[in-house]
MARTIVEX-716821 format. One record per atom (N, C-alpha, C, O): residue number from 1; atom name; y, z, x. Coordinates in steps of 0.05 Angstrom, whole numbers, plus 5000, padded with zeros to 4 digits. Each point is the difference from the previous one (the first is absolute). Last residue first. Layout:
<pts>
<pt n="NUM" atom="CA" c2="Y" c3="Z" c1="X"/>
...
</pts>
This chain:
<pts>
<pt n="80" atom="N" c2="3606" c3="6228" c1="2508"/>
<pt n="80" atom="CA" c2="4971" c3="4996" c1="4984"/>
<pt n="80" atom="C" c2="5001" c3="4996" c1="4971"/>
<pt n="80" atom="O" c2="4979" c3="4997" c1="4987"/>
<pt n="79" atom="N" c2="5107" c3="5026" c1="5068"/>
<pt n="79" atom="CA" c2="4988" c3="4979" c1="5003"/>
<pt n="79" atom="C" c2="4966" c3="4986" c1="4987"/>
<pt n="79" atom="O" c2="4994" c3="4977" c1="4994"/>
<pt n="78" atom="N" c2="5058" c3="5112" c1="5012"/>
<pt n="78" atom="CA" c2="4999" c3="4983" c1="4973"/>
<pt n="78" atom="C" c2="4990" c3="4978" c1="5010"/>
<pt n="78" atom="O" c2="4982" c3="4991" c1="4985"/>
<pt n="77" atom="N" c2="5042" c3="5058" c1="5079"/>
<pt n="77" atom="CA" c2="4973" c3="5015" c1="4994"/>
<pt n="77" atom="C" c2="4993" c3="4982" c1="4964"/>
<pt n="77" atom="O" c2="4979" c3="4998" c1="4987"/>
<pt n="76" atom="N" c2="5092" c3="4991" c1="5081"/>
<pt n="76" atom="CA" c2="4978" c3="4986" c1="5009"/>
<pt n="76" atom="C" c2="4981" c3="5006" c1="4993"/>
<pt n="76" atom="O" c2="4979" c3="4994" c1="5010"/>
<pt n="75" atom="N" c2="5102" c3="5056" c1="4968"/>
<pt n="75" atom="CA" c2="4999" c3="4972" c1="4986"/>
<pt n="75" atom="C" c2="4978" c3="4979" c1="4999"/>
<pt n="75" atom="O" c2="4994" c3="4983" c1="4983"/>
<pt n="74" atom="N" c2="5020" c3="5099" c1="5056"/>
<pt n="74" atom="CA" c2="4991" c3="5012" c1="4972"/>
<pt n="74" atom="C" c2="5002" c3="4960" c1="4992"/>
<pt n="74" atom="O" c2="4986" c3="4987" c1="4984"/>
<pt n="73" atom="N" c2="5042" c3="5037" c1="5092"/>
<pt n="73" atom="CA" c2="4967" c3="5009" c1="5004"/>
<pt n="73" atom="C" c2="4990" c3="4999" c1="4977"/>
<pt n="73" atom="O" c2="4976" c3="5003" c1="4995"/>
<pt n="72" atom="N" c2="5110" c3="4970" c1="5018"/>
<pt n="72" atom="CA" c2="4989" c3="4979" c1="5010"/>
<pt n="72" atom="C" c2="4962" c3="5017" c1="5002"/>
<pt n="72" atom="O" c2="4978" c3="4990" c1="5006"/>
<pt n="71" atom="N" c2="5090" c3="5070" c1="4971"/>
<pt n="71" atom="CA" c2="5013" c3="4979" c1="4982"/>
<pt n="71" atom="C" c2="4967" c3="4977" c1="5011"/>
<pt n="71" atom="O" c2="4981" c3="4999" c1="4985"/>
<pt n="70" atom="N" c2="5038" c3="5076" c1="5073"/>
<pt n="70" atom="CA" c2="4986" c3="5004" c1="4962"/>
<pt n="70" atom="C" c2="5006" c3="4984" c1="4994"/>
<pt n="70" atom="O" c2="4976" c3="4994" c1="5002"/>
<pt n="69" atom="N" c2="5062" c3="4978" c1="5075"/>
<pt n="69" atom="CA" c2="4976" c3="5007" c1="4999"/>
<pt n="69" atom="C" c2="4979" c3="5005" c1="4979"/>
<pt n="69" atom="O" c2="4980" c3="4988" c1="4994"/>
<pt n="68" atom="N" c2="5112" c3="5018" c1="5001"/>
<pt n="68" atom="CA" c2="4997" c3="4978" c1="4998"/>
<pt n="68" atom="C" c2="4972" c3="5000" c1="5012"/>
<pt n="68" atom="O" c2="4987" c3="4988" c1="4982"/>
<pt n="67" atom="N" c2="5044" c3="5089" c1="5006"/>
<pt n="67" atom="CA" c2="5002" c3="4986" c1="4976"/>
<pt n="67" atom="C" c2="4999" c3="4977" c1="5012"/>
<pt n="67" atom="O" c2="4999" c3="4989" c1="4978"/>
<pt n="66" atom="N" c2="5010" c3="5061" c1="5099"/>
<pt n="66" atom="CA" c2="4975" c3="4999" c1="4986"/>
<pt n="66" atom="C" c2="5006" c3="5001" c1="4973"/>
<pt n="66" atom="O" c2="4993" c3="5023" c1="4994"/>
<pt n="65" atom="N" c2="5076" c3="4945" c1="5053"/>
<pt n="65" atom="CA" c2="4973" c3="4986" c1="5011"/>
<pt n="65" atom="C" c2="4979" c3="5014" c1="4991"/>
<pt n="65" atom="O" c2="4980" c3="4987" c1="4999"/>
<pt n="64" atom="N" c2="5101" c3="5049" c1="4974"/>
<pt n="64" atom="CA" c2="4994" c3="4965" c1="4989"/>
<pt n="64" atom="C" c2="4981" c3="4987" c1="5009"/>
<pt n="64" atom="O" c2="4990" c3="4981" c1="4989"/>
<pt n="63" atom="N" c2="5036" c3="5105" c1="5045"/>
<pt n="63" atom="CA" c2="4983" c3="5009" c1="4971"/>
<pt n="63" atom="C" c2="4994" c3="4959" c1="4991"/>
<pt n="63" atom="O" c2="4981" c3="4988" c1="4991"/>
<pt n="62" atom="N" c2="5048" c3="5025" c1="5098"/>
<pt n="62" atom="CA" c2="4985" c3="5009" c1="5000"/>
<pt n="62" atom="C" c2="4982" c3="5000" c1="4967"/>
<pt n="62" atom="O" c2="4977" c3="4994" c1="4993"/>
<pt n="61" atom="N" c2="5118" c3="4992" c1="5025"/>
<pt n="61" atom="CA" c2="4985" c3="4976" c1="5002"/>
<pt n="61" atom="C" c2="4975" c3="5007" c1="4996"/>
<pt n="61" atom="O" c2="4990" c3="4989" c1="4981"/>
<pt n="60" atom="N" c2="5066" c3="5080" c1="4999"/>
<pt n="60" atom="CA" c2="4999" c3="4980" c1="4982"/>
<pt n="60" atom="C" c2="4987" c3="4990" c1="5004"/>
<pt n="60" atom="O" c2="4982" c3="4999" c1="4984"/>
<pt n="59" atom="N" c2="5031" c3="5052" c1="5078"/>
<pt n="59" atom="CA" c2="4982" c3="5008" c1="4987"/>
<pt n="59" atom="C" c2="4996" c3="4991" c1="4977"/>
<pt n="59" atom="O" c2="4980" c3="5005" c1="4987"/>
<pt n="58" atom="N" c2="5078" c3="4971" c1="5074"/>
<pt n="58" atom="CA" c2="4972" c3="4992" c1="5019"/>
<pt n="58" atom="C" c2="4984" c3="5006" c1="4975"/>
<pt n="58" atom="O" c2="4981" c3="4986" c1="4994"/>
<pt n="57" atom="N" c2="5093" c3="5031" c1="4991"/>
<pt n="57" atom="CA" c2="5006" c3="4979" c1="5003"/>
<pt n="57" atom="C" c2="4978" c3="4988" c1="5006"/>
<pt n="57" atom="O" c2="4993" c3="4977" c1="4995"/>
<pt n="56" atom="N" c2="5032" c3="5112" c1="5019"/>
<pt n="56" atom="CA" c2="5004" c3="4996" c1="4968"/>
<pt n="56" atom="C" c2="4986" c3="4969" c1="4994"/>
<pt n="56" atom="O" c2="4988" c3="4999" c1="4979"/>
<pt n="55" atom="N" c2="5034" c3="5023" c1="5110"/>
<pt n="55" atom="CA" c2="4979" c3="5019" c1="4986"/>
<pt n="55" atom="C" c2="4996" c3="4991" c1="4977"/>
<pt n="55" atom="O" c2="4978" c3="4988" c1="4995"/>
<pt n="54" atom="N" c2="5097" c3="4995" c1="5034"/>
<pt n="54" atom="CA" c2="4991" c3="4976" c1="5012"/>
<pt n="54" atom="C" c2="4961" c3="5007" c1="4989"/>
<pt n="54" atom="O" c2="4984" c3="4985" c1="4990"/>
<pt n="53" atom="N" c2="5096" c3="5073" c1="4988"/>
<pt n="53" atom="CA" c2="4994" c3="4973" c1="4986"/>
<pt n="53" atom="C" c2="4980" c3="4982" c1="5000"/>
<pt n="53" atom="O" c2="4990" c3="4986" c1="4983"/>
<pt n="52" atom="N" c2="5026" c3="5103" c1="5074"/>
<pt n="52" atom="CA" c2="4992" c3="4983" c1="4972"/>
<pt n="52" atom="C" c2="4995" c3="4993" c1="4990"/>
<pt n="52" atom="O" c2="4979" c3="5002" c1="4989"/>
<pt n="51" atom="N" c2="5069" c3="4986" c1="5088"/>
<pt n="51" atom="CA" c2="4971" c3="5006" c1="5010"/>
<pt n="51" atom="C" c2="4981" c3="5009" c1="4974"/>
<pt n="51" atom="O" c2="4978" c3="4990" c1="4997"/>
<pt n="50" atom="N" c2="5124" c3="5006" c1="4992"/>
<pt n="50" atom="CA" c2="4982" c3="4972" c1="5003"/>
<pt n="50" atom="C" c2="4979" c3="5004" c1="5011"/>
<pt n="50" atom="O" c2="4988" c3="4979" c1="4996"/>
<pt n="49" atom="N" c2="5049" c3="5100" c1="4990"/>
<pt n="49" atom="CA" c2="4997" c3="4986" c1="4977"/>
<pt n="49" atom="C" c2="4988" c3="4967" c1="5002"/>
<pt n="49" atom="O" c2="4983" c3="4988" c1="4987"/>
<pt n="48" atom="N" c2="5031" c3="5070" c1="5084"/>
<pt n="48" atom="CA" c2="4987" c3="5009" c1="4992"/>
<pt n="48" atom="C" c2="4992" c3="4986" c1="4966"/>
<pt n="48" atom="O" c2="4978" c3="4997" c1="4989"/>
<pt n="47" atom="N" c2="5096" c3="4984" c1="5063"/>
<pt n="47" atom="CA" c2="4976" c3="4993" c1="5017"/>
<pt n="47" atom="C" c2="4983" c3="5010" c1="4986"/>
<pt n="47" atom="O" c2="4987" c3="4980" c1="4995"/>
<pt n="46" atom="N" c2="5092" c3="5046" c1="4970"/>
<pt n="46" atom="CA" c2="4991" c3="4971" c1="4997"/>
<pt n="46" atom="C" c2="4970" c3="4993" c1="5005"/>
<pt n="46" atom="O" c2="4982" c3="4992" c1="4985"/>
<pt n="45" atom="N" c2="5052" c3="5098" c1="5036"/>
<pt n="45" atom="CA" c2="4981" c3="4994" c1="4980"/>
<pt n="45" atom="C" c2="5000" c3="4964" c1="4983"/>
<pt n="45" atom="O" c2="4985" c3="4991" c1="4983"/>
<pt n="44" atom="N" c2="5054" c3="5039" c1="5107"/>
<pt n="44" atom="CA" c2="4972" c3="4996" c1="5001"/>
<pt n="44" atom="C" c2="4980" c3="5011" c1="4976"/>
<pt n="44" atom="O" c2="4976" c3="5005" c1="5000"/>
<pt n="43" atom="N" c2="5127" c3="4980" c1="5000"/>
<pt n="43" atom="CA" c2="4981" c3="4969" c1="5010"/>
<pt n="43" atom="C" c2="4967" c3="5024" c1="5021"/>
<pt n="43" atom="O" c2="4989" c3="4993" c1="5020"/>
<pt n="42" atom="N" c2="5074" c3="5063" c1="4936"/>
<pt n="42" atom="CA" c2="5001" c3="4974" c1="4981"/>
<pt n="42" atom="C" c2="4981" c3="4978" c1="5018"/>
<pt n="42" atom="O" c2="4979" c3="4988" c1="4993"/>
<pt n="41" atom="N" c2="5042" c3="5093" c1="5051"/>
<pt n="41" atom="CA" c2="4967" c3="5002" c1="4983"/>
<pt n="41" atom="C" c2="5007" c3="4972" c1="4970"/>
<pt n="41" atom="O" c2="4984" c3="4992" c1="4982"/>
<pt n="40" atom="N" c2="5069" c3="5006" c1="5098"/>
<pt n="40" atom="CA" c2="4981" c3="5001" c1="4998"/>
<pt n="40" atom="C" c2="4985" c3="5000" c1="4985"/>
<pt n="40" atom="O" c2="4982" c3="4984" c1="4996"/>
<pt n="39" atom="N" c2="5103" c3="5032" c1="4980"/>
<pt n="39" atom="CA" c2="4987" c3="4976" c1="5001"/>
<pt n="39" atom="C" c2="4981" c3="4994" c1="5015"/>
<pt n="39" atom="O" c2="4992" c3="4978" c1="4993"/>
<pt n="38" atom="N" c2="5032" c3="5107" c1="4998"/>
<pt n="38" atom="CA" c2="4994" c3="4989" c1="4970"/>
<pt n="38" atom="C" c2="4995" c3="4976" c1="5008"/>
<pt n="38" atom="O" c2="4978" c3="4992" c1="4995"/>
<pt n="37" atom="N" c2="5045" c3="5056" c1="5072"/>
<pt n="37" atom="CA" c2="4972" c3="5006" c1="5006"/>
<pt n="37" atom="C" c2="4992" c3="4986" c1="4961"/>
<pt n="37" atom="O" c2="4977" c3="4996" c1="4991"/>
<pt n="36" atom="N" c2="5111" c3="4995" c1="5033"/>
<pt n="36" atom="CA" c2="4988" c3="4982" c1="5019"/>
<pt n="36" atom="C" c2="4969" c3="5012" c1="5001"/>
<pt n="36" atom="O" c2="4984" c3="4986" c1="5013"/>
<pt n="35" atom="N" c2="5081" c3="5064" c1="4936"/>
<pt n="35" atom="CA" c2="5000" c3="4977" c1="4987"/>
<pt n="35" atom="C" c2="4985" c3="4970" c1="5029"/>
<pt n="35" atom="O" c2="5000" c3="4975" c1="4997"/>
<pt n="34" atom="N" c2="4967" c3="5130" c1="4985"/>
<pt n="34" atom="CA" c2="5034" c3="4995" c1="5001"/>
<pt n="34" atom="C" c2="4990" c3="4965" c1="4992"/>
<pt n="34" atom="O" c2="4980" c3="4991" c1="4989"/>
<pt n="33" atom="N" c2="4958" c3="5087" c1="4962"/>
<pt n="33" atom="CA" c2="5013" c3="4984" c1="5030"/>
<pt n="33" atom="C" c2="5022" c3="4981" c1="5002"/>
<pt n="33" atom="O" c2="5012" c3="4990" c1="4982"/>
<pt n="32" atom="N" c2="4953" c3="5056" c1="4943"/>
<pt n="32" atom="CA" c2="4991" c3="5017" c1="5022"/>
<pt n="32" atom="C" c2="5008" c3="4995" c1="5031"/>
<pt n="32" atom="O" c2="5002" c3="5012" c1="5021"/>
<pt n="31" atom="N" c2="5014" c3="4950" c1="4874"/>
<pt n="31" atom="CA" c2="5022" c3="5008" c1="5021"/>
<pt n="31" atom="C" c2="4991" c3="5017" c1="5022"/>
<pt n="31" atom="O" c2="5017" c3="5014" c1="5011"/>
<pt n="30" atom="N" c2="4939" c3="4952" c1="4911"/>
<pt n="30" atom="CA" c2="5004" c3="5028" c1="4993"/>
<pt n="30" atom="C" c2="5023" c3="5007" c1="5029"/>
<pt n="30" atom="O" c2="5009" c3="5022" c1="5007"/>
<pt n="29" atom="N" c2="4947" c3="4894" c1="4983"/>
<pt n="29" atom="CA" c2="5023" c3="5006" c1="4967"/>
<pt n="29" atom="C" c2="5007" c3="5032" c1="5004"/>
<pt n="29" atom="O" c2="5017" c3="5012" c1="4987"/>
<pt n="28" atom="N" c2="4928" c3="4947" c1="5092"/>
<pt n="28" atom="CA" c2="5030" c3="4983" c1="4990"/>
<pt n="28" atom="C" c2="5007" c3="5011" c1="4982"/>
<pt n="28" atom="O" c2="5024" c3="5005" c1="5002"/>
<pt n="27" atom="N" c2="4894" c3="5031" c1="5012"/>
<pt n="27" atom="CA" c2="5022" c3="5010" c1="5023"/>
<pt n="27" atom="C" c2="5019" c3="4979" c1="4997"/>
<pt n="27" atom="O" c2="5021" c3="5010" c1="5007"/>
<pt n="26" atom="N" c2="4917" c3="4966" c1="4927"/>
<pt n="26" atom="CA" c2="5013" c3="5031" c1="4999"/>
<pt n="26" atom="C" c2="5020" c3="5002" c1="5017"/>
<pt n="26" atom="O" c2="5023" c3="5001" c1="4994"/>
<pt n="25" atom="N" c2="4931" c3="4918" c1="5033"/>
<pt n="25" atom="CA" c2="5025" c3="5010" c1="4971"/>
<pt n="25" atom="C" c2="4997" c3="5032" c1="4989"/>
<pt n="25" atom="O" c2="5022" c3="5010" c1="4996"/>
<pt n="24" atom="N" c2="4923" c3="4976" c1="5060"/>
<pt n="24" atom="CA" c2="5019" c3="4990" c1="5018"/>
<pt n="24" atom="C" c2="5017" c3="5002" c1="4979"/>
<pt n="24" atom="O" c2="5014" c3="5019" c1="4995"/>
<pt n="23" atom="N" c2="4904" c3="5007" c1="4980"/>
<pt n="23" atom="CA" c2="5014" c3="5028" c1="5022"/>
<pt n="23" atom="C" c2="5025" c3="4983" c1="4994"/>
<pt n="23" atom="O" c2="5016" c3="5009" c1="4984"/>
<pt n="22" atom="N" c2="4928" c3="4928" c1="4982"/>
<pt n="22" atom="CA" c2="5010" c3="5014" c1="4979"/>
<pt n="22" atom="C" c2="5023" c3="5026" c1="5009"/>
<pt n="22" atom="O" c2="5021" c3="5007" c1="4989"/>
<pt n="21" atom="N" c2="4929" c3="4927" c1="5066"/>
<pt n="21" atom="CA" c2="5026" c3="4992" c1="4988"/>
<pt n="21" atom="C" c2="5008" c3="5026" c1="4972"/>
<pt n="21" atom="O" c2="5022" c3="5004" c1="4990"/>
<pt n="20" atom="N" c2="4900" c3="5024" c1="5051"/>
<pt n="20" atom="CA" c2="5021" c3="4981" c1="5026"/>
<pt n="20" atom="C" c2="5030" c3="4998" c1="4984"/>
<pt n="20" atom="O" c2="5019" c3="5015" c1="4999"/>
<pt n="19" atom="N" c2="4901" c3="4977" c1="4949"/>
<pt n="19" atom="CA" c2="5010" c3="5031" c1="5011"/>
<pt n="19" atom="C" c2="5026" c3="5004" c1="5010"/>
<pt n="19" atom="O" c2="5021" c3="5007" c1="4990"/>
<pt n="18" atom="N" c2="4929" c3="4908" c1="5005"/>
<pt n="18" atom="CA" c2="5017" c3="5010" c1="4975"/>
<pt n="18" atom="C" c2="5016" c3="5023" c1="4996"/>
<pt n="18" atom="O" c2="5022" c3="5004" c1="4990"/>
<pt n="17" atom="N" c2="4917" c3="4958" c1="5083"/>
<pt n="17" atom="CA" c2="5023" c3="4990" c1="5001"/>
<pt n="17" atom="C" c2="5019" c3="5011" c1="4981"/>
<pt n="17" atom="O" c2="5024" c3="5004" c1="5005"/>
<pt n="16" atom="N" c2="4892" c3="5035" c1="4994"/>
<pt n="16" atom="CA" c2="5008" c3="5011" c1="5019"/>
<pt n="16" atom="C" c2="5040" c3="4978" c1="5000"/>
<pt n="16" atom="O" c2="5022" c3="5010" c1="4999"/>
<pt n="15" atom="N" c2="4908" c3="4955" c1="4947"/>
<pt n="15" atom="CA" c2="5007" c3="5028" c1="4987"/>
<pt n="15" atom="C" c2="5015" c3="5014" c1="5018"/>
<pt n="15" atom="O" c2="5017" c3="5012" c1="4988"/>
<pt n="14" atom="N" c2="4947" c3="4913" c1="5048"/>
<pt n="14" atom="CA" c2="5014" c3="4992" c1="4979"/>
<pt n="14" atom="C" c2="5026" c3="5022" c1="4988"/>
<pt n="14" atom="O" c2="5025" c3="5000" c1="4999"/>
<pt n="13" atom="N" c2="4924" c3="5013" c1="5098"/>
<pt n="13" atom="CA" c2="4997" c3="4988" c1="4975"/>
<pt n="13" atom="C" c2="5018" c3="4998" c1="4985"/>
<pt n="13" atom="O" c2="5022" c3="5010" c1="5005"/>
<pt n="12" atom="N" c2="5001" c3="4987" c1="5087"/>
<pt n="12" atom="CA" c2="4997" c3="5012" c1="4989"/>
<pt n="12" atom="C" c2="4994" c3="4982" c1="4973"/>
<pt n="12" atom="O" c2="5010" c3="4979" c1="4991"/>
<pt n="11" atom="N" c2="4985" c3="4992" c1="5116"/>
<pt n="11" atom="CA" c2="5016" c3="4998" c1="4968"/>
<pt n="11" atom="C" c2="4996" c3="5017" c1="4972"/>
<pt n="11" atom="O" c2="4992" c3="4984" c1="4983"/>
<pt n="10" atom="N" c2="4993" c3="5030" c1="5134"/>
<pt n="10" atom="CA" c2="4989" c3="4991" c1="4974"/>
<pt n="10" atom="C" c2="5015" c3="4998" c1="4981"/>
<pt n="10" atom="O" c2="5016" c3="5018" c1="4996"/>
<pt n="9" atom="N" c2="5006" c3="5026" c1="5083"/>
<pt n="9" atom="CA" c2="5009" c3="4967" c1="5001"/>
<pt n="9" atom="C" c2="4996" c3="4987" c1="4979"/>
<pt n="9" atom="O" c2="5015" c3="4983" c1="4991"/>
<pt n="8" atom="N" c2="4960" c3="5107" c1="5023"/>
<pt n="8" atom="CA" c2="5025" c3="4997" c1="4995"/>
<pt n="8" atom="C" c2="5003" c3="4977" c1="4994"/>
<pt n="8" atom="O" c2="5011" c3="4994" c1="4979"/>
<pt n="7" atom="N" c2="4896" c3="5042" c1="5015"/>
<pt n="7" atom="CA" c2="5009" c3="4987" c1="5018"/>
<pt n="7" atom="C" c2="5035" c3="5001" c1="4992"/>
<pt n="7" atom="O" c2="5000" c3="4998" c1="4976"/>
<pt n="6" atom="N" c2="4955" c3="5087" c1="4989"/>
<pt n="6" atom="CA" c2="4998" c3="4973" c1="4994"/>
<pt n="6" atom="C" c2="5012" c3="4988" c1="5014"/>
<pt n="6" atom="O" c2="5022" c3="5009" c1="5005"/>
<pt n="5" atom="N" c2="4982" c3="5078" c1="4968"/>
<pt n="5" atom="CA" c2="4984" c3="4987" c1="5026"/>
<pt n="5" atom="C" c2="5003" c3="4976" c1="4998"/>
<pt n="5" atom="O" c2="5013" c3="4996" c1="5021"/>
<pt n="4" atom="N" c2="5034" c3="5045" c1="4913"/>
<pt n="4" atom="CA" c2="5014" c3="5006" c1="5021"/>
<pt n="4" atom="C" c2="4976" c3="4995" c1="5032"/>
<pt n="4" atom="O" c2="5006" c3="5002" c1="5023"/>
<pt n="3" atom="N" c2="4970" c3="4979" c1="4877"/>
<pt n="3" atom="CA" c2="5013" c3="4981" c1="5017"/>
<pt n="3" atom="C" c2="5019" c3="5007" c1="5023"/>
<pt n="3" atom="O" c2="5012" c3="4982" c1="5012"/>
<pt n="2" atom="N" c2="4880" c3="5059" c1="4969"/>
<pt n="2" atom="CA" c2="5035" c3="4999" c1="4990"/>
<pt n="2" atom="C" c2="5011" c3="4986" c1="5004"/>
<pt n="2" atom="O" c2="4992" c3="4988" c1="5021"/>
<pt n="1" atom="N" c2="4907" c3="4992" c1="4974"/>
<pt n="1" atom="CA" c2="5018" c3="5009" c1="5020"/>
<pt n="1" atom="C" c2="5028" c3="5001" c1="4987"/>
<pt n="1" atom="O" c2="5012" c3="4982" c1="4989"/>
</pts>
């Protein structure tokens, strides 16, 4: 489904967040908009950046829990 269907409320993927911020700074550096529709789009590519991070963050923990898994499958296998 395009993201112009897409639930609105939904949090846009990753790649979709990136995008996002990428339009928004354009439309800040290239002066498309006046200076109150800029700090908008400043604090909702914050928002967009810490939603991110936080992504980013999960996907660390996620990779550490399965290396530590490999780690403990491979370790209980020397045991013999």
């Amino acid at each position: 489904m395009p993201a112009s269907q897409k639930n609105p409320d939904a949090e846009p993927s990753f790649e979709e967040a990136v995008e996002r911020i990428e339009r928004l700074i354009e439309d800040i550096e290239t002066g498309r908009v006046g200076l109150d529709q800029s700090l908008k789009a400043f604090e909702e590519g914050m928002a967009l950046i810490r939603a991110c991070r936080s992504r980013i963050e999960r996907a660390e923990q996620r990779v550490a829990e399965l290396l530590a898994d490999e780690s403990e499958e491979n370790g209980s296998s020397d045991d013999g």
